[in-house]
C-alpha positions in Angstrom: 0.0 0.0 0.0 1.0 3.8 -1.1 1.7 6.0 2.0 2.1 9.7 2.7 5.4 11.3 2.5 4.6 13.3 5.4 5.8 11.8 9.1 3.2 10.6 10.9 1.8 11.4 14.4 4.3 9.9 16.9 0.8 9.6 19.0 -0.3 7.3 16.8 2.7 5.2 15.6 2.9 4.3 19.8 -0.2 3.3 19.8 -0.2 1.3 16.4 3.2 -0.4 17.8 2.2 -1.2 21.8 -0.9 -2.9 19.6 1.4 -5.1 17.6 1.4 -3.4 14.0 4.9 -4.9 13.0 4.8 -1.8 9.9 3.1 0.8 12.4 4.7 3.9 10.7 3.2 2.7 7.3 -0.1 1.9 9.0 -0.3 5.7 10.9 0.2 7.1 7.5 -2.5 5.2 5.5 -4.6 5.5 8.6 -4.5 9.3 8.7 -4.6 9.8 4.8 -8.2 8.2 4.8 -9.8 9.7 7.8 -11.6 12.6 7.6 -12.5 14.8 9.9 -12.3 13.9 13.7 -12.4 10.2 12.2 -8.6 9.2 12.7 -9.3 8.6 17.0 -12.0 6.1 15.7 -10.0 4.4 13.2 -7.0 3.9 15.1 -9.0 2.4 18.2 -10.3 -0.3 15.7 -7.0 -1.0 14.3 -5.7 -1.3 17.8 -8.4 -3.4 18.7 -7.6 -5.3 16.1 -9.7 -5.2 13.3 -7.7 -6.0 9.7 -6.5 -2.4 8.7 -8.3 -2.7 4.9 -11.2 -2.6 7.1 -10.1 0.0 8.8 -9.6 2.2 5.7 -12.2 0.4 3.6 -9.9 -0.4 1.2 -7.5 -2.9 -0.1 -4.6 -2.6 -2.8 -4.6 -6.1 -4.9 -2.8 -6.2 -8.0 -2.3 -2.5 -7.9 -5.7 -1.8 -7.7 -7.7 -0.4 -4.8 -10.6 -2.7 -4.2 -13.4 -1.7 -1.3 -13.9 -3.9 2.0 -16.3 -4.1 4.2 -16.2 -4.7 7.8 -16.3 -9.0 8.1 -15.9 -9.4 4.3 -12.7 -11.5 3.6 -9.9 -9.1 3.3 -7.8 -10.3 -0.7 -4.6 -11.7 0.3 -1.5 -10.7 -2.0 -1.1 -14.4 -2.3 -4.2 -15.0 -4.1 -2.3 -12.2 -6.7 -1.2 -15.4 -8.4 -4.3 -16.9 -8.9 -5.7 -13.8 -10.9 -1.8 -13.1 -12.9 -2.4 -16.8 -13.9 -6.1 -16.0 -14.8 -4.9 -13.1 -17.4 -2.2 -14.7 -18.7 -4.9 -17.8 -19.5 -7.1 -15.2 -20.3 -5.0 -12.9 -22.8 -4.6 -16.0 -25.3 -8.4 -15.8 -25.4 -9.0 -12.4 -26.6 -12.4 -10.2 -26.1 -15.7 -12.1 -24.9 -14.4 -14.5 -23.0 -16.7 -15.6 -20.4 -14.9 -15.2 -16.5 -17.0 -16.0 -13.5 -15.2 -15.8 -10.2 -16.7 -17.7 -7.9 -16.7 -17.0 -4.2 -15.9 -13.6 -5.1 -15.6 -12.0 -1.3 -14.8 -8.2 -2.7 -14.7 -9.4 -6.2 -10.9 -9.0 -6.5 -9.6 -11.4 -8.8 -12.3 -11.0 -11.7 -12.0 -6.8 -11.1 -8.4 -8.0 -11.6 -8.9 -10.0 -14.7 -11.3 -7.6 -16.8 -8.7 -4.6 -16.0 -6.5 -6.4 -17.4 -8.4 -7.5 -20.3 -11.4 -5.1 -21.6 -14.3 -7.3 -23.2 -14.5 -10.1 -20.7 -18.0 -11.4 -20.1 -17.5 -11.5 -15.9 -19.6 -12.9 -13.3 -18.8 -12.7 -9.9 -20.7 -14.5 -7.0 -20.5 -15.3 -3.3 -22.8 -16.8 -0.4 -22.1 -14.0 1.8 -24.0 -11.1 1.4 -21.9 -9.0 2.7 -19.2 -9.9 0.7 -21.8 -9.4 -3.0 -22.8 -5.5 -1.3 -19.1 -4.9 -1.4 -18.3 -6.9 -4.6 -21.4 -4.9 -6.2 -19.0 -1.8 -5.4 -15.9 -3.1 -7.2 -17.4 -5.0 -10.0 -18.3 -1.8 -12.5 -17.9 -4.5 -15.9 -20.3 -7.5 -15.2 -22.4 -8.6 -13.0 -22.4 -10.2 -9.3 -24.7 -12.9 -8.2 -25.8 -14.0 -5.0 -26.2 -17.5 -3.7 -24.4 -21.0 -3.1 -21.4 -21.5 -5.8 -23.0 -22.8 -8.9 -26.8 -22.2 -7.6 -26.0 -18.3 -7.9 -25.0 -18.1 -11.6 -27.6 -17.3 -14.4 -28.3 -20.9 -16.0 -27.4 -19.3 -19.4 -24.1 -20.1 -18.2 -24.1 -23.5 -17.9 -21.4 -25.0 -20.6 -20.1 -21.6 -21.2 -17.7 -20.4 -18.5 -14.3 -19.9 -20.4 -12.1 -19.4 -17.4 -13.8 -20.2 -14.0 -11.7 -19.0 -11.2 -12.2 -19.8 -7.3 -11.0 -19.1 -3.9 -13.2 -21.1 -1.9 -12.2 -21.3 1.5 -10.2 -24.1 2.7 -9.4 -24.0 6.5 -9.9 -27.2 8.3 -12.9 -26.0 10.5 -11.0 -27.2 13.6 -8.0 -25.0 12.6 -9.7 -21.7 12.6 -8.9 -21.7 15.8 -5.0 -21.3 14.6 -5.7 -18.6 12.6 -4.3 -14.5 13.2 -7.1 -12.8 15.2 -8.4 -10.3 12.8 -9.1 -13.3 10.2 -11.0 -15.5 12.7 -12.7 -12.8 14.8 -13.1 -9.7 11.8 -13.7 -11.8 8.7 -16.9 -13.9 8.4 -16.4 -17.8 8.8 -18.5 -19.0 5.7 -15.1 -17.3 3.9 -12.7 -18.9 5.9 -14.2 -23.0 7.0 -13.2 -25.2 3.8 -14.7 -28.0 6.1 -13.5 -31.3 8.5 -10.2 -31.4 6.1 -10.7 -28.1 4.2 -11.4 -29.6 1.0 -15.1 -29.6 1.2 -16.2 -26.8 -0.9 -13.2 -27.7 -3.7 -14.7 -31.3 -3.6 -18.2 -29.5 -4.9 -16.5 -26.9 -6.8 -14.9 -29.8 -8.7 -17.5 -32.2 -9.3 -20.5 -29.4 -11.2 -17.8 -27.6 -13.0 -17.6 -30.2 -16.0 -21.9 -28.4 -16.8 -20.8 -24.9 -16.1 -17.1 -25.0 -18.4 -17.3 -24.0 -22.1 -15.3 -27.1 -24.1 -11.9 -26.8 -23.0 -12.5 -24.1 -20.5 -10.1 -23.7 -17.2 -10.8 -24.1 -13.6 -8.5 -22.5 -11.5 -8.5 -23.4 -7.6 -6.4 -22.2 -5.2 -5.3 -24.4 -2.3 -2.7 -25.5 -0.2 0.4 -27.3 -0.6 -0.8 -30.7 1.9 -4.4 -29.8 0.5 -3.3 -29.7 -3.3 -3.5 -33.8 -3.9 -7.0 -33.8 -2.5 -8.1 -30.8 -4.1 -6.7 -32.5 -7.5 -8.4 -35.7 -6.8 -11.5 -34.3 -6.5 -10.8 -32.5 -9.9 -9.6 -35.8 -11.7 -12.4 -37.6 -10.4 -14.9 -34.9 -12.5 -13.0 -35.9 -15.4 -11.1 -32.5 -15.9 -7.4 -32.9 -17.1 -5.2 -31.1 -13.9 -1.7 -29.6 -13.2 -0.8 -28.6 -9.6 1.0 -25.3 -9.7 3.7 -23.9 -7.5 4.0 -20.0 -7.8 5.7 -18.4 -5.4 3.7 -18.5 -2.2 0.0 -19.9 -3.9 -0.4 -23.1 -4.6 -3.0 -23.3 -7.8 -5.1 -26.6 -8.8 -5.8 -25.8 -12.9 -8.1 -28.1 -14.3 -9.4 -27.9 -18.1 -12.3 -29.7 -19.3 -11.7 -32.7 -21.4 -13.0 -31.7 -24.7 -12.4 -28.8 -27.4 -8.8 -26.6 -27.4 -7.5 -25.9 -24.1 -7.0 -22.1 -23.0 -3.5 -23.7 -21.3 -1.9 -24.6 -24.8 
């Protein structure tokens, strides 16, 4: 994230670092660039209480774009950058009116990511949450966002259409959540964080209805886990979808094309 070149108030860097803020002169400076008014008191008592700071300042940089968060929807992580770089480089052999639907969207990131990058995308974006489709409504400006459970949200014109369906389903183990940093598992909603008993649950349903929703050698992309990447591709395999396991840099990616007609991978 961007920061002021001005200092910020010594006040508020204490505060930011007795709270635990490892990068509290960065956070100060966003903090007091987005408040207005008397707001900057009530911002920094929620970041010192905690709360993620792109809640804080409503806004999250992903991709080098600044996408809108609400308070409880799942803040993008820079790791799921990969997923949406591998999305447009997929997507950019393609060319206009490819059909994108980003499927438990949160704020809609990765598809906002993928049609900036490519102009003339047919995007769909959906989530459970709604929380998270209010705040993807916001970021979305190019296509459209649907509320409901994965596959049950979209349109049914899309079924055997979906060129490039991409998905960041949660996959926590449900007991693990536990584990997780306190301003995930107390500020961000659990539906976007419990992937299930072994975190594979939703990637196991994602998998198995994607061979009716892909276009004829159209491209799931999954990200996962590195000990959850053989289950997730199992579950993939076992729809019939041809699948690669992808290391890039700290994501782990699952892509798996649909059996029939040219692949977007070649």
């Amino acid at each position: 994230m961007a920061t002021s070149s001005a200092e910020p108030d010594p006040g508020v860097v204490a505060a930011l670092r007795a709270a635990g803020c490892v990068f509290a002169e960065e956070e100060a400076a966003l903090l007091e660039a987005a408040a207005q008014d008397d707001e900057l008191a009530l911002m920094v008592a929620r970041r010192v209480a905690g709360e993620p700071l792109e809640q804080v300042l409503g806004w999250a940089e992903f991709c080098g774009l600044r996408i809108a968060v609400a308070p409880g929807v799942f803040v993008p992580r820079r790791r799921t950058e990969e997923l949406a770089r591998e999305a447009i480089g997929l997507a950019a052999q393609h060319g206009p009116g490819l059909v994108v639907v980003d499927l438990c969207c949160g704020t809609g990131a990765i598809g906002v990511a993928v049609a900036a990058s490519l102009p003339g995308i047919e995007l769909h974006s959906a989530d459970l949450d709604p929380d998270a489709v209010a705040c993807a409504r916001l970021n979305v400006t190019t296509g459209q966002v649907h509320e409901g459970d994965l596959y049950d949200a979209l349109p049914d014109h899309l079924r055997g259409r979906v060129d490039l369906l991409l998905v960041n389903a949660p996959y926590v183990p449900t007991g693990e959540i536990r584990l997780m940093p306190p301003e995930a598992r107390l500020h961000e909603h659990h539906v976007a964080l419990d992937g299930g008993a072994d975190g594979v649950a939703l990637h196991r349903r994602v998998a198995a209805a994607a061979p009716a929703w892909l276009a004829p050698g159209g491209t799931l992309l999954i990200e996962t886990s590195r000990h959850q990447a053989d289950a997730t591709a199992a579950a993939c395999e076992a729809a019939g979808l041809h699948v690669d396991v992808l290391e890039v840099e700290e994501s782990t990616l699952v892509r798996a094309i649909s059996a029939s007609g040219p692949h977007l991978a070649e």
